[in-house]
SEZA-350535 format. One record per residue: x, y, z of N, C-alpha, C in turn; residue in three letters; residue number from 1. Coordinates in pm, whole numbers, padded with zeros to 5 digits, always signed. Layout:
SEZA-350535
+--------+--------+--------+--------+--------+--------+--------+--------+--------+-----+-----+
!   n.px !   n.py !   n.pz !  ca.px !  ca.py !  ca.pz !   c.px !   c.py !   c.pz !  aa !   i !
+--------+--------+--------+--------+--------+--------+--------+--------+--------+-----+-----+
!      X !      Y !      Z !      X !      Y !      Z !      X !      Y !      Z ! ALA ! NUM !
...
+--------+--------+--------+--------+--------+--------+--------+--------+--------+-----+-----+
//
This chain:
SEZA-350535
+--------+--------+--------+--------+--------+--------+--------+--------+--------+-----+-----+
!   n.px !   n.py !   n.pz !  ca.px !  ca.py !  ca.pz !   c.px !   c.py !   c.pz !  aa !   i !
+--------+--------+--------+--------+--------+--------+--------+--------+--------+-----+-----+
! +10355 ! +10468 ! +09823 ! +10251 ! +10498 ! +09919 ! +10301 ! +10606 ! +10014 ! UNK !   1 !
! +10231 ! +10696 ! +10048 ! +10280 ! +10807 ! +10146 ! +10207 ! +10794 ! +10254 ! UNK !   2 !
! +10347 ! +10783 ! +10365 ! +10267 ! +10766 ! +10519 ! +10289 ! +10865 ! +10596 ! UNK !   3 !
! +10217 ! +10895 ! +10664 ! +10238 ! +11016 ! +10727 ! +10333 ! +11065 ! +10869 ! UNK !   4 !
! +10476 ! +11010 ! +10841 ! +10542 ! +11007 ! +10917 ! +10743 ! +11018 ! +10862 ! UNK !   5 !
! +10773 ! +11076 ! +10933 ! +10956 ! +11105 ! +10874 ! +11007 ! +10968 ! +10826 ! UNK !   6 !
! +11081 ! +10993 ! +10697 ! +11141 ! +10927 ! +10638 ! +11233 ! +10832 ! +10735 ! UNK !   7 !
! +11323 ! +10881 ! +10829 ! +11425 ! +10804 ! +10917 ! +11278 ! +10689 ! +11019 ! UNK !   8 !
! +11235 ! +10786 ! +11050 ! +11135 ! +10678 ! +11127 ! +11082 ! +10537 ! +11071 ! UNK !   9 !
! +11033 ! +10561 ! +10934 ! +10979 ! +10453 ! +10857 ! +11120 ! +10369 ! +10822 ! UNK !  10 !
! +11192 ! +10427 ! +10745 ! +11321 ! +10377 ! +10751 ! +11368 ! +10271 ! +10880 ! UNK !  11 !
! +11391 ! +10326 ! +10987 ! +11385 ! +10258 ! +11125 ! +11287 ! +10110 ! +11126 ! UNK !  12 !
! +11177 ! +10131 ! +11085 ! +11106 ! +10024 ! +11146 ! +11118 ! +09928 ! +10989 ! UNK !  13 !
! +11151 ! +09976 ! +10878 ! +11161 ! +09878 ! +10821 ! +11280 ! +09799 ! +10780 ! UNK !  14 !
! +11378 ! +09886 ! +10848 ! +11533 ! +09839 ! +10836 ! +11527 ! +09715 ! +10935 ! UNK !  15 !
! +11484 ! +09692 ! +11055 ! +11436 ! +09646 ! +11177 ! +11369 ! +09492 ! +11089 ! UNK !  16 !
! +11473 ! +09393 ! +11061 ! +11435 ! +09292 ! +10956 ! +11307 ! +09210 ! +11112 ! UNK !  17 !
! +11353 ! +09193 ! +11181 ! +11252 ! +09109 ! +11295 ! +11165 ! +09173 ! +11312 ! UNK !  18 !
! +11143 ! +09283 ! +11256 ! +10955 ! +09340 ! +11231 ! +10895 ! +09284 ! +11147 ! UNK !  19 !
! +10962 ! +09262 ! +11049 ! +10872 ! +09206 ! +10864 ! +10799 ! +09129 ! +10912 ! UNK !  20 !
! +10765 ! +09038 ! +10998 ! +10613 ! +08972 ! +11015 ! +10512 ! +09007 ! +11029 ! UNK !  21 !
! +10515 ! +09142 ! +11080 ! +10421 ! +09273 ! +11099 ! +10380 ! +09297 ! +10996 ! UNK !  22 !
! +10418 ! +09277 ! +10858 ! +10379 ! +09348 ! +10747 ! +10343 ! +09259 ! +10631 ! UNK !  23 !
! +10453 ! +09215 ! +10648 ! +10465 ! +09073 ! +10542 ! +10365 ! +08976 ! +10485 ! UNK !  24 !
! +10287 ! +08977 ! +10408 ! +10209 ! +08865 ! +10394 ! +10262 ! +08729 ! +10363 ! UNK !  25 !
! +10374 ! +08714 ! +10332 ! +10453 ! +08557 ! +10335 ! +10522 ! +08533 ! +10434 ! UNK !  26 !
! +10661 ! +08660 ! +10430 ! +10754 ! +08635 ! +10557 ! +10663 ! +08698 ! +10668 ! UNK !  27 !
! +10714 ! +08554 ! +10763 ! +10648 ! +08554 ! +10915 ! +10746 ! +08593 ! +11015 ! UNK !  28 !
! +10883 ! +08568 ! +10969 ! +11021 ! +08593 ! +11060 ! +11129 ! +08603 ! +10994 ! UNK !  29 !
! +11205 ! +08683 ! +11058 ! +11341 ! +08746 ! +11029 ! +11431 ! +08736 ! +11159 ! UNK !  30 !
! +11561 ! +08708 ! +11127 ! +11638 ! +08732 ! +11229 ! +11765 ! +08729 ! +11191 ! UNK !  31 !
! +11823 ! +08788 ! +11239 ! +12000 ! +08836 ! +11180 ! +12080 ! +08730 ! +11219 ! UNK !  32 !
! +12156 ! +08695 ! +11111 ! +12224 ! +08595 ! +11154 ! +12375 ! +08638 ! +11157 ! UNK !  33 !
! +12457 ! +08720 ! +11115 ! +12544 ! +08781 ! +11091 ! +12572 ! +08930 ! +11074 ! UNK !  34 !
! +12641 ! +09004 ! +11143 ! +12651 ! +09137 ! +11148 ! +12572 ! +09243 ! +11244 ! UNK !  35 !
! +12572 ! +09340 ! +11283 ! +12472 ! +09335 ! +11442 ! +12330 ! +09488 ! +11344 ! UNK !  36 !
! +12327 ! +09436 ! +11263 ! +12158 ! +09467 ! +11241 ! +12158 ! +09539 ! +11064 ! UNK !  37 !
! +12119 ! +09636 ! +11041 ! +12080 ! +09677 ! +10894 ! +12183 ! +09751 ! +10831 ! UNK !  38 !
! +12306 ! +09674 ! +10827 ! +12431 ! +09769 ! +10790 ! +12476 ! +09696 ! +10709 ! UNK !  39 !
! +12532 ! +09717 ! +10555 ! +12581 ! +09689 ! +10423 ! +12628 ! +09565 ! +10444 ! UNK !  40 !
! +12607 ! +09461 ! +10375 ! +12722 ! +09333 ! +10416 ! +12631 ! +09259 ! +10534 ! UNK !  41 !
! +12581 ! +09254 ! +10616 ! +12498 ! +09184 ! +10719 ! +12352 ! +09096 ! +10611 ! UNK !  42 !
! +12402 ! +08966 ! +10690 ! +12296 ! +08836 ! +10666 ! +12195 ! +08808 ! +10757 ! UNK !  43 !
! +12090 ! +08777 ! +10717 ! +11945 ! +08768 ! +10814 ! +11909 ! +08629 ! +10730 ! UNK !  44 !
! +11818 ! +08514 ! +10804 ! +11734 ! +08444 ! +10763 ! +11629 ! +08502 ! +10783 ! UNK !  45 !
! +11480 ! +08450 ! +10685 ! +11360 ! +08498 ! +10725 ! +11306 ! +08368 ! +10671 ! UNK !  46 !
! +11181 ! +08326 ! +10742 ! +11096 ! +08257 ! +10771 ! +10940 ! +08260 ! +10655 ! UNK !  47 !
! +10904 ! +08197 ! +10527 ! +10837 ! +08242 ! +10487 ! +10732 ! +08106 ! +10448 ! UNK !  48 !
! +10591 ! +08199 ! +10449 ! +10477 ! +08051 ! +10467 ! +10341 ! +08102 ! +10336 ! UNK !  49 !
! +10323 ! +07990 ! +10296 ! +10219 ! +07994 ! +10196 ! +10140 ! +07912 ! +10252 ! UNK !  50 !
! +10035 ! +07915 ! +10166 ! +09921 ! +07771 ! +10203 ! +10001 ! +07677 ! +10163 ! UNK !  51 !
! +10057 ! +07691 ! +10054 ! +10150 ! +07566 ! +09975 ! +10270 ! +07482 ! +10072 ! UNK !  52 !
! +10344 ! +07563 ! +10111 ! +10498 ! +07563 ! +10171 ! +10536 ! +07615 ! +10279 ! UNK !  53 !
! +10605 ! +07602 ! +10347 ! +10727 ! +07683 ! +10420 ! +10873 ! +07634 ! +10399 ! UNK !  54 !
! +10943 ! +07801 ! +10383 ! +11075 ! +07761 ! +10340 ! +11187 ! +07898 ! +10411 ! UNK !  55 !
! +11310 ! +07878 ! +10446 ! +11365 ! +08009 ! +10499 ! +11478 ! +08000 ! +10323 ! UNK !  56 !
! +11519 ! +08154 ! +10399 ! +11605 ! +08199 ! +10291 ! +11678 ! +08269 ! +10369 ! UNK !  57 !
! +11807 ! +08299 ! +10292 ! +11951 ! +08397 ! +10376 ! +11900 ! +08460 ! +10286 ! UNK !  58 !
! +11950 ! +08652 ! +10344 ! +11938 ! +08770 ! +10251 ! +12095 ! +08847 ! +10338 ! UNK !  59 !
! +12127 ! +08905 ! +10220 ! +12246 ! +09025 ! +10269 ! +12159 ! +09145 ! +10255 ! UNK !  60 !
! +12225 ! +09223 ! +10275 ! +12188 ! +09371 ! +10311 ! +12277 ! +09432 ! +10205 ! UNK !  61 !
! +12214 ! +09538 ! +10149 ! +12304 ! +09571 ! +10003 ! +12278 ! +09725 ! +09995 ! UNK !  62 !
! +12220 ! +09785 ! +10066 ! +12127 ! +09934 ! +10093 ! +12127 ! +09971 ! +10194 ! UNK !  63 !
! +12195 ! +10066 ! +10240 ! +12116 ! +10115 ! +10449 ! +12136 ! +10238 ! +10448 ! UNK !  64 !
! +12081 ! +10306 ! +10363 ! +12116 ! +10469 ! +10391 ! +12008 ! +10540 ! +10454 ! UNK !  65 !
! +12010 ! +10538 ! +10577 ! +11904 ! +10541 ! +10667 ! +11844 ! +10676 ! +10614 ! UNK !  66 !
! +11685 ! +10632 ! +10606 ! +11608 ! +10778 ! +10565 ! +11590 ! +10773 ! +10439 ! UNK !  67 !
! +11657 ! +10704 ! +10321 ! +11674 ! +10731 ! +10184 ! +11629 ! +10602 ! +10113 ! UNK !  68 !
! +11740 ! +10446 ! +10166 ! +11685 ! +10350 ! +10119 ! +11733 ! +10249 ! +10169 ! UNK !  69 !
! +11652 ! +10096 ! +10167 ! +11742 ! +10003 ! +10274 ! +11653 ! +09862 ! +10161 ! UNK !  70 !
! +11734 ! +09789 ! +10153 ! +11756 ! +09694 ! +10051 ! +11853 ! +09548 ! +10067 ! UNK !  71 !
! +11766 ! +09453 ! +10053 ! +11873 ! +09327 ! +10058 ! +11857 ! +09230 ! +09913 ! UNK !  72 !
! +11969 ! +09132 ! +09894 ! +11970 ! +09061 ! +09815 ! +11907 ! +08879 ! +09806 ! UNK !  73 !
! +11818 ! +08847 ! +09827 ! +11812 ! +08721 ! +09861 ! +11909 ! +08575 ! +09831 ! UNK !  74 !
! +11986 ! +08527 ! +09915 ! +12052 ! +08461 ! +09871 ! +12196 ! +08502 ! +09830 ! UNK !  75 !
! +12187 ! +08625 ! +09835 ! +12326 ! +08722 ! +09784 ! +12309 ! +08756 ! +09659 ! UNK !  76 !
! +12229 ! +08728 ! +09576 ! +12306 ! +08731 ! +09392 ! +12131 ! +08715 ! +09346 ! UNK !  77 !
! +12071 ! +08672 ! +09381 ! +11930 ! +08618 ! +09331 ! +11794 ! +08684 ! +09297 ! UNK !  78 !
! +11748 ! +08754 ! +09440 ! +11598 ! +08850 ! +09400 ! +11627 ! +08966 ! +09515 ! UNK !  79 !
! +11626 ! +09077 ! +09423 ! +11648 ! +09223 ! +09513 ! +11536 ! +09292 ! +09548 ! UNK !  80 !
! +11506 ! +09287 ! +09663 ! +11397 ! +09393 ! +09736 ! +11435 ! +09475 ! +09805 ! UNK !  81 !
! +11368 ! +09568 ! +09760 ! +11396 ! +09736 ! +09813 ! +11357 ! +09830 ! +09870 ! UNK !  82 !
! +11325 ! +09881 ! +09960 ! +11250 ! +10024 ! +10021 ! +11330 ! +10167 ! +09968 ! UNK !  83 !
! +11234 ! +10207 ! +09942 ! +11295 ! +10370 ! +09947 ! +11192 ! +10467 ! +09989 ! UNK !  84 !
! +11266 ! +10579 ! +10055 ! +11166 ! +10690 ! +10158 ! +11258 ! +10828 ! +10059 ! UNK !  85 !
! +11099 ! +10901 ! +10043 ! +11144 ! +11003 ! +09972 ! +11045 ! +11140 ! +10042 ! UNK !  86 !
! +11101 ! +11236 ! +10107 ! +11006 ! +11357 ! +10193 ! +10953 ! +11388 ! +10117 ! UNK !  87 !
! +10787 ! +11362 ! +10152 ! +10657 ! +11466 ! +10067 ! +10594 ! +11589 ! +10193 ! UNK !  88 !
! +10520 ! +11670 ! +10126 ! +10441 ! +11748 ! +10237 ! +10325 ! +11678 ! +10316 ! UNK !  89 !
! +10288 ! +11567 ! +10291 ! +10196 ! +11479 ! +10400 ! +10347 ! +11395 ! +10476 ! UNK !  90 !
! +10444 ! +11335 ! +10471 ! +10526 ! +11252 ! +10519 ! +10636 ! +11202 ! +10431 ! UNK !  91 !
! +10611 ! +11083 ! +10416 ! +10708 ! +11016 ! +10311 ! +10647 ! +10931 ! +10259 ! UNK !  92 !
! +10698 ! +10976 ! +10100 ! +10649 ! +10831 ! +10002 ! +10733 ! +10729 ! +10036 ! UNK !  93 !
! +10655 ! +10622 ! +10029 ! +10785 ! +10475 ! +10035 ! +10751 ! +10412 ! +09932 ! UNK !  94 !
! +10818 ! +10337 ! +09865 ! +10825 ! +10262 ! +09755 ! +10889 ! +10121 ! +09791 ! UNK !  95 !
! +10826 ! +10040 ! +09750 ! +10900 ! +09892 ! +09745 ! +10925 ! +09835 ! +09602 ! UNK !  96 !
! +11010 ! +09790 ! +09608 ! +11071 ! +09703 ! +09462 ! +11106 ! +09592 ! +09465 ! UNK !  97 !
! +11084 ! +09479 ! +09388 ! +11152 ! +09327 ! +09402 ! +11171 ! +09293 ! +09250 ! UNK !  98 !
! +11249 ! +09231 ! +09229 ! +11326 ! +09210 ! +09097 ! +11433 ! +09067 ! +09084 ! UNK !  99 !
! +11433 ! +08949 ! +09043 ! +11486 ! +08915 ! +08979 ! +11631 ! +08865 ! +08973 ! UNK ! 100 !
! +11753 ! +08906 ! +08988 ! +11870 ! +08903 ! +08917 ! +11915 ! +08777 ! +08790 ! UNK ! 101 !
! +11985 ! +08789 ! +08736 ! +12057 ! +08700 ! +08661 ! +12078 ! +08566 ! +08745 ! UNK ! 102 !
! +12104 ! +08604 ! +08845 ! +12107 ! +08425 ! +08956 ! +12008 ! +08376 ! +09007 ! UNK ! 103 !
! +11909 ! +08457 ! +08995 ! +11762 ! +08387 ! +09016 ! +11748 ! +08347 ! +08872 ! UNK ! 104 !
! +11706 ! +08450 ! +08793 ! +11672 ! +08327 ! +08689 ! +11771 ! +08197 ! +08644 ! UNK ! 105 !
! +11863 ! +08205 ! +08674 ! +11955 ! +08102 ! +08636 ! +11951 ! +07978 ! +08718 ! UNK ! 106 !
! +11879 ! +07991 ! +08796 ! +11838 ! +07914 ! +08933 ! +11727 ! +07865 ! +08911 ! UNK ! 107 !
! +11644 ! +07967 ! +08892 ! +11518 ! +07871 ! +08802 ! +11508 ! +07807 ! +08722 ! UNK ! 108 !
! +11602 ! +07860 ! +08575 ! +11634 ! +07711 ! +08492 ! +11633 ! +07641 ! +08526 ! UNK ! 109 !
! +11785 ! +07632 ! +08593 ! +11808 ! +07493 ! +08661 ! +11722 ! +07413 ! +08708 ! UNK ! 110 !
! +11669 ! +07464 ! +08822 ! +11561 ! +07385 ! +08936 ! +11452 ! +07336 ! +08829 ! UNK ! 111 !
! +11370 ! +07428 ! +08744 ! +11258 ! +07404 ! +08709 ! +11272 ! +07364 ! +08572 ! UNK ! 112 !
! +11363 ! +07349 ! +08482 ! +11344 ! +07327 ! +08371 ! +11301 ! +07427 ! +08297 ! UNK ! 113 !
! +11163 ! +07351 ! +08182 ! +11082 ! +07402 ! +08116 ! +10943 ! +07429 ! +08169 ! UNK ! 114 !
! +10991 ! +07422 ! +08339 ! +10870 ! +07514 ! +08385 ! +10907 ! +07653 ! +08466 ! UNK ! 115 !
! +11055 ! +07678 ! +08448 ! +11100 ! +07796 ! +08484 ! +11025 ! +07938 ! +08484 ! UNK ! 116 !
! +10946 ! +07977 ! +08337 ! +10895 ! +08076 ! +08321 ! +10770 ! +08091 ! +08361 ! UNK ! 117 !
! +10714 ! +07968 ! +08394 ! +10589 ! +07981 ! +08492 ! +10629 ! +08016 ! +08665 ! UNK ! 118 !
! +10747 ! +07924 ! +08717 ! +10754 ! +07970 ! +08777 ! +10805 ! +08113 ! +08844 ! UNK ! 119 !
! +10917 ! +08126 ! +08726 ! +10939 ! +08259 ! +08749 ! +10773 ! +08436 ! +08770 ! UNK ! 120 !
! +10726 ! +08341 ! +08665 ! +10590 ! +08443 ! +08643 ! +10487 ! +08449 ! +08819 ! UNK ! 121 !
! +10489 ! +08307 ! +08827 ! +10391 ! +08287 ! +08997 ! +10491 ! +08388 ! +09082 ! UNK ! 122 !
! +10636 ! +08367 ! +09127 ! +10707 ! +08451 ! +09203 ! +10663 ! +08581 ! +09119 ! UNK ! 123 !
! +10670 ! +08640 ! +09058 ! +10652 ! +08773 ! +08971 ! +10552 ! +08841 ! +09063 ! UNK ! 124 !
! +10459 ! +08773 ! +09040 ! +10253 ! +08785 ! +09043 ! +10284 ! +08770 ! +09228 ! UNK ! 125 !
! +10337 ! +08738 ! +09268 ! +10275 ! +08707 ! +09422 ! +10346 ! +08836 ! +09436 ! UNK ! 126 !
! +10522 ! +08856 ! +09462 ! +10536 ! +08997 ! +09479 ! +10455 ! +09135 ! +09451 ! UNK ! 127 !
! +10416 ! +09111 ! +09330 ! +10335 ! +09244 ! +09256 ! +10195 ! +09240 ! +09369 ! UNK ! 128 !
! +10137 ! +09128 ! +09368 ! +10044 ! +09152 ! +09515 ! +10028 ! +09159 ! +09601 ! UNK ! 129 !
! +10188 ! +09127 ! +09685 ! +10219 ! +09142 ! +09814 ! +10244 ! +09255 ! +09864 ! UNK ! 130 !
! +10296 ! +09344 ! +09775 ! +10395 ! +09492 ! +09765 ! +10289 ! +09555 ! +09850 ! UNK ! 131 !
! +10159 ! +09581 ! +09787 ! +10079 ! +09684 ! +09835 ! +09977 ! +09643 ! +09993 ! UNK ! 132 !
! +10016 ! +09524 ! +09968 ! +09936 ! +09484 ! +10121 ! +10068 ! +09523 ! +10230 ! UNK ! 133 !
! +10193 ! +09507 ! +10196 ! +10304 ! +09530 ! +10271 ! +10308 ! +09644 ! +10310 ! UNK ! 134 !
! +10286 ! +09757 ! +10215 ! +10294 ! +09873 ! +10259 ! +10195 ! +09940 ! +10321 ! UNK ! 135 !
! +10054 ! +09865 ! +10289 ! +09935 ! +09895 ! +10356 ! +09958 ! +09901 ! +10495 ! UNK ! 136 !
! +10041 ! +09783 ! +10499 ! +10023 ! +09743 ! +10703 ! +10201 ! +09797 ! +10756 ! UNK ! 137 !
! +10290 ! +09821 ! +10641 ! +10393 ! +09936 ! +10743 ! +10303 ! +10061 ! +10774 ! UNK ! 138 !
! +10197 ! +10119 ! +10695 ! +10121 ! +10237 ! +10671 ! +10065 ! +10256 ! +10829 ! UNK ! 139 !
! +09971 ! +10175 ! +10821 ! +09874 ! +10121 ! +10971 ! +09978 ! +10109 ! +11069 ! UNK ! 140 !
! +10088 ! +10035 ! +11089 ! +10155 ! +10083 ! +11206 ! +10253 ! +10186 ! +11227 ! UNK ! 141 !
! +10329 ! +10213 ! +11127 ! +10369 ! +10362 ! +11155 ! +10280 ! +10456 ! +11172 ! UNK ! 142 !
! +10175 ! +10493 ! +11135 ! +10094 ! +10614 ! +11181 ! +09988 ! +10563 ! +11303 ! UNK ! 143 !
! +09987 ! +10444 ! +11333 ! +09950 ! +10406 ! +11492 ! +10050 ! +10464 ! +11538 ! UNK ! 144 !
! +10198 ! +10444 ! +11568 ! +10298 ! +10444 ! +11651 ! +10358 ! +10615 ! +11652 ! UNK ! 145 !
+--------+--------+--------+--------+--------+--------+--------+--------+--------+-----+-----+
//
């Protein structure tokens, strides 16, 4: 999605993990629990709510190249989500990514059995529909701000 505003800026507000409630359609809160903010190696809990559930999760920080791309790991080893800011002539494209690792699915086995691949598929499907509402509403407040 291209917003109409500098790469470091957008970067800024989405490195800024205690914003994601602003945007987030699941996570409602973030807050650093280790390390003093969006720098390689630093742990945050975030706060996340369905109609179904609420549940927190630890994430490391695995990405901070301010302006370029900023990225954490959930859990350390488990599901990787990603921003990246790339300069266009309206602003910057941003891109989000979430994916998986080998310790998530291995985690899902476990937990779920032989309902792993459903559940793996529901996590799949909610990301893939969350992505664009996420970036909808970094969109709306970076070019408010």
């Amino acid at each position: 999605m291209v917003i109409g505003r500098p790469a470091e800026f957008i970067y800024d507000m989405v490195s800024d993990v205690t914003r994601m409630g602003e945007w987030s359609p699941v996570c409602k809160a973030c807050w650093w629990d280790e390390g003093d903010g969006p720098n390689v190696g630093a742990w945050f809990t975030g706060r996340n709510e369905t109609p179904e559930r609420t549940w927190e999760t630890r994430s490391q920080v695995v990405a901070a190249e301010r302006g370029r791309e900023f990225a954490f790991v959930v859990g350390g080893t488990r599901v990787r989500w990603g921003y990246t800011f790339a300069p266009v002539a309206e602003g910057t494209e941003v891109t989000e990514s979430w994916g998986f690792l080998p310790d998530g699915i291995a985690m899902f086995e476990e937990r779920f059995g032989d309902e792993a691949p459903t559940q793996i598929a529901n996590r799949t499907e909610a990301a893939r529909q969350g992505i664009p509402v996420t970036l909808t509403a970094i969109k709306r407040v970076a070019e408010a701000g």
